[in-house]
N, C-alpha and C positions, 0 to 999 in steps of 0.2 A: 501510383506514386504516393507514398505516406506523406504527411502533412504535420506528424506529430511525434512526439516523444517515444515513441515504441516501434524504434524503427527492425526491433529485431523480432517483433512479433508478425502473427500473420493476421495480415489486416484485412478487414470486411472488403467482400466486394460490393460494387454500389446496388447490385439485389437482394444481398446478403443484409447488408445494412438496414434499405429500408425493411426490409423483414423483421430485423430486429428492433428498430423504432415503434412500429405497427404494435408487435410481441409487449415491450416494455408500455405502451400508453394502455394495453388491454389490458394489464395487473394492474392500471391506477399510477406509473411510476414515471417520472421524467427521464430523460436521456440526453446528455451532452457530449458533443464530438468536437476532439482535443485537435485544433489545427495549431498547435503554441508552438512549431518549429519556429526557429530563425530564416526566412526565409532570401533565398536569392533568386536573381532572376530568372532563370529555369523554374522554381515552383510558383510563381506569380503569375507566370505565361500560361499554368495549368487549373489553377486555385478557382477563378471563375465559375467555371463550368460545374465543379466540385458544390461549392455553396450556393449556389441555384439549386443546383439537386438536394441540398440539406433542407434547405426552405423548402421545395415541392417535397420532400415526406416527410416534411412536419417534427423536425428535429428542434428542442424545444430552447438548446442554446448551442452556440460553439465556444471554446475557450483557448484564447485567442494574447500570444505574448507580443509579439512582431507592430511595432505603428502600421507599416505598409499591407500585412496583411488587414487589421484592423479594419483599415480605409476601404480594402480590395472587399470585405464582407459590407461593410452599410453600404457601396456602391451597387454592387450586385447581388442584394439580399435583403431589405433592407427592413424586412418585419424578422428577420433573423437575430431573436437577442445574443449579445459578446458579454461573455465573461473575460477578465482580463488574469490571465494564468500568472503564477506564482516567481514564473517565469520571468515574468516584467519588475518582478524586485521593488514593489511598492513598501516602502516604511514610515511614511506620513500621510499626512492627510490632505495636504495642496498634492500630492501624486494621484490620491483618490479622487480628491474634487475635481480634477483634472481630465481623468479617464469619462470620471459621471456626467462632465461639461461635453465629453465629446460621443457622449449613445452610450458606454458599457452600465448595464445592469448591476454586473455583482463585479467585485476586485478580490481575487483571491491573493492576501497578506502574503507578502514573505515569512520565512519561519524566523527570522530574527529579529523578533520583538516582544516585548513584556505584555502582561496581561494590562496595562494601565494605558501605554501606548496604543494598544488596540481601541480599547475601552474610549482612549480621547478621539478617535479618528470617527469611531461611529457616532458619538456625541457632536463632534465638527459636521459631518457628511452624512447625515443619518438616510437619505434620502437616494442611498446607493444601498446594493445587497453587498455585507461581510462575510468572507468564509476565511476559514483558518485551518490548518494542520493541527491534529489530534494526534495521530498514533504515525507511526513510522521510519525509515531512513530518514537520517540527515546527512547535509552533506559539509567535505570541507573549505566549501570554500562559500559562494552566497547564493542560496537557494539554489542546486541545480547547476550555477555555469562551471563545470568543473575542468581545471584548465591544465591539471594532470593527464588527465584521460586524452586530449590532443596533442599533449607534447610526446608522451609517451606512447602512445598507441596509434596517433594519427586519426585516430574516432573521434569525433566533435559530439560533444554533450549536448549543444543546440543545434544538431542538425541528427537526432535520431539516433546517436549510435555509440553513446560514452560506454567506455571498459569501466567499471567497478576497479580503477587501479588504487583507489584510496582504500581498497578494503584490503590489499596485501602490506608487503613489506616496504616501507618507503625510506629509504634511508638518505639522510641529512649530514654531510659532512660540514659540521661546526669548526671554525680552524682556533683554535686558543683557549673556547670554553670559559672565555673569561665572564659571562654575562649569568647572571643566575638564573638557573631551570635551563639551561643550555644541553640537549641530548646529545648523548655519543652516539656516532653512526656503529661502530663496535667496541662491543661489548665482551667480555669474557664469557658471560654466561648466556647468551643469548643480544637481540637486537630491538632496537626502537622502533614505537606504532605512531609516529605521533600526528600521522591524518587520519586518525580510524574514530571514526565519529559514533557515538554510543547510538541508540534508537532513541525517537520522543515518545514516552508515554505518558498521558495525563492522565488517566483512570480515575485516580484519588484526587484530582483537584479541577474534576470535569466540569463540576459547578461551576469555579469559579472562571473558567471558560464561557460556559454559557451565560454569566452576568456579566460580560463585557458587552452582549447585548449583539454579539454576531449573529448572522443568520443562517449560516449552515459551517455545519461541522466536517472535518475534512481526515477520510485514511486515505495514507499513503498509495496510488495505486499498485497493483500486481497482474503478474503474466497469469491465464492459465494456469501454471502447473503450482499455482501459488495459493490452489482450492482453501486448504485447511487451513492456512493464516487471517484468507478473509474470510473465511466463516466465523472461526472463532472471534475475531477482532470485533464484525459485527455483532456478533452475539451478546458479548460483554459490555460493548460500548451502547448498543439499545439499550439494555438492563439500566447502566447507569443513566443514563437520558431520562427513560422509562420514571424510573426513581425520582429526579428532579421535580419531573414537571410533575407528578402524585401528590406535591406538594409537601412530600413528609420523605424527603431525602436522607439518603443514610448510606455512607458509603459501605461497600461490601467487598473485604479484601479476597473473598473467592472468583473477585471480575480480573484482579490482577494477576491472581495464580495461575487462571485461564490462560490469560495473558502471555503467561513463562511459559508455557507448554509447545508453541507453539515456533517455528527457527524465527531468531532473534537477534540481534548485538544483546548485551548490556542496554537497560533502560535509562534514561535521564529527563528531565520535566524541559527541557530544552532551555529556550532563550525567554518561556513566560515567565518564571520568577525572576529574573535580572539576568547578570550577563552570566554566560558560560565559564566554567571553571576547568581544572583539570583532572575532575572528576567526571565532566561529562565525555571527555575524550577516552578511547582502550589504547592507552600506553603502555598497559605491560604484557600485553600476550598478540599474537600473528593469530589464534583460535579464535576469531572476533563471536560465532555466529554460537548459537547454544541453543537447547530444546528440549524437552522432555518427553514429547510424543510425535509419531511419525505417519504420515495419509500413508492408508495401504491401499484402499477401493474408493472409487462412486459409485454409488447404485445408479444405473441407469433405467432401469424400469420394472415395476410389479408382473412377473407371468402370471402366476394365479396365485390365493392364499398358500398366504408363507412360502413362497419360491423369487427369489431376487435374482437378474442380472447383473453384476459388477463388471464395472472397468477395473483391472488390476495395478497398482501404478507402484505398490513397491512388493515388496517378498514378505509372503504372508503364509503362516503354520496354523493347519486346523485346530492345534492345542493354544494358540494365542489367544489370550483373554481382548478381545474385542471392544471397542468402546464407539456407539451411532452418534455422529454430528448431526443433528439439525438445523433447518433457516434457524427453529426456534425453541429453546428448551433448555433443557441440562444434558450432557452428555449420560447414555446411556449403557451398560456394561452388558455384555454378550458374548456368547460362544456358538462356534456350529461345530458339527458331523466330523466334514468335510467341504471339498469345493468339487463339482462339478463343471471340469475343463471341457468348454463347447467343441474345440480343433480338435482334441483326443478324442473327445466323447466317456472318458472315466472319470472315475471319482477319486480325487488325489487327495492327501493331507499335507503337500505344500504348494504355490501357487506364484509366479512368478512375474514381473511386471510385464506391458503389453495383452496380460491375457484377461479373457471373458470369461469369466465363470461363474455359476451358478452358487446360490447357497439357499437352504432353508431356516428359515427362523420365526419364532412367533411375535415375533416385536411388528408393527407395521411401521415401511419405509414407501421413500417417494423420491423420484427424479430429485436429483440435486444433496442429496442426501451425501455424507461422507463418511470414512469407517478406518479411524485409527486404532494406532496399538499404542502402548509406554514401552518405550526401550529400555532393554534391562542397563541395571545396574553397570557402571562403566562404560558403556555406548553413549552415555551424550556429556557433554559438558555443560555444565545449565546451573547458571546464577539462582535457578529453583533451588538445586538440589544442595549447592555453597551455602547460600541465606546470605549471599555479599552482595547482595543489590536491591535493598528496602527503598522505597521511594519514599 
């Protein structure tokens, strides 16, 4: 039974899990497991058993939106540190104090608040860990509860299973139009977006993120199939960190370009510089998502020099100019031969998702590795390639 927010993914089993706990504490890295559903009495009767076993393999927090769950972990876990998920819609700092009075560690901020509001809460409560949203979806309504998605679709946002229906067409019958900025539900030339919430990116004003004096930085998370967004997103946003703390900062708008490459809304700095505008909203177009470059492979592992295994995940021509994602580096430009289809056993020059195939090349790769291509000309719509979306 899932306990969290991805309820449409395929979630660890509990040997699967500790495996992967064991795996993440052997790179050096911590691991937190997200129990922030809303819970009813069905997963409280199961939840128990659950966070005992998080404590016995050494799972280094859980994050945790629900009181009753809350309670259900310090009773039956109780060296088990609680993050308290974004989920819980903290905006001051008697919310913080509050949580830190009752066991939680770190309080992850709602995204709707300014960089001074922040700034005061750790200055009030310093004695609690701060994390904050950096990079990703926002939503339209307060962090997360999105009350569309249940009315419309009967899927509960806080119970694991919201539809993205703020990301279509939502239409608003205004009766009189007499109020100003008032939307037509139709329109002659098309129709109104007006819950389509832009993406947050800070890149350019990461610094002054980090001198609010938080303690951990926060992307938006992603499924799986969502490889090449978090790579590059991390990529980027190390770089600028990286930079910060070298003591000789200097933003670098090649972190942002990266940035655009990747599927997207529209960018906006969100609710850290003051309140939201209607700029930060896409009201004029239903094409919310935009990109400049598309995952075609991972490499799954080196057979010998210069011979790669790929997982294939979109459609890919041996004359396509290639370009290697890395954990860490700059993207790198490449071509092969062909591809080498393991199920045929020939050597093809196109290659289709689902397959395994073979490539040779003299670059050296490594498990986790990723391998896009730039869509040509007219294939993406991307605030890149407009220059309508400077931050």
């Amino acid at each position: 039974m899932p306990f969290n927010l991805r309820g449409m993914s395929s979630n660890f089993k509990n040997s699967e899990l500790r495996e992967a706990i064991d795996y993440v504490h052997s790179l050096g890295k911590k691991i937190y497991v997200t129990l922030n559903i809303f819970a009813h009495n069905s997963e409280i009767e199961y939840m128990p058993r659950f966070v005992k076993l998080l404590e016995e393999y050494g799972a280094d927090a859980v994050i945790v939106a629900d009181l009753g769950v809350f309670q259900l972990v310090r009773e039956n876990a109780p060296n088990l540190p609680i993050h308290v998920s974004t989920q819980a819609n903290n905006t001051n700092w008697m919310s913080v104090k509050t949580w830190r009075d009752m066991g939680a560690k770190r309080v992850i901020l709602a995204r709707e608040m300014s960089l001074k509001e922040i700034k005061e809460i750790k200055e009030k409560v310093p004695d609690v860990e701060i994390e904050v949203f950096i990079h990703g979806a926002m939503c339209m309504a307060v962090s997360g509860r999105c009350l569309l998605s249940n009315y419309f679709t009967s899927r509960d946002a806080n119970r694991a299973s919201m539809h993205r229906i703020a990301d279509g067409i939502i239409k608003v019958i205004a009766e009189g139009h007499e109020e100003k900025g008032a939307h037509d539900i139709v329109e002659e030339q098309g129709e109104t977006f007006i819950f389509n919430a832009k993406d947050l990116c800070t890149i350019d004003f990461i610094d002054k993120v980090i001198e609010t004096g938080v303690d951990s930085l926060k992307n938006r998370g992603k499924n799986e199939k969502y490889l090449l967004q978090f790579d590059c997103c991390k990529n980027n946003i190390e770089k600028a960190i990286d930079s910060y703390y070298s003591g000789n900062y200097e933003y670098d708008p090649e972190w942002y370009k990266e940035l655009q490459t990747i599927s997207h809304r529209l960018y906006s700095k969100g609710f850290y510089l003051g309140k939201t505008t209607e700029e930060d909203q896409n009201y004029n177009t239903g094409n919310s998502y935009s990109q400049t470059y598309q995952l075609v492979a991972n490499v799954k592992e080196k057979l010998e020099d210069g011979k790669y295994l790929l997982q294939i995940r979109n459609r890919v021509f041996a004359d396509d100019t290639l370009e290697l994602i890395r954990p860490e580096g700059d993207p790198v430009k490449f071509k092969v031969k062909n591809f080498f289809n393991t199920k045929t056993e020939e050597y093809v020059e196109v290659v289709h998702p689902n397959t395994i195939a073979v490539i040779e090349s003299e670059l050296e790769m490594g498990p986790m590795d990723l391998i896009r291509i730039k869509l040509p000309e007219g294939k993406s719509e991307s605030d890149m390639d407009t220059e309508t979306n400077t931050l």
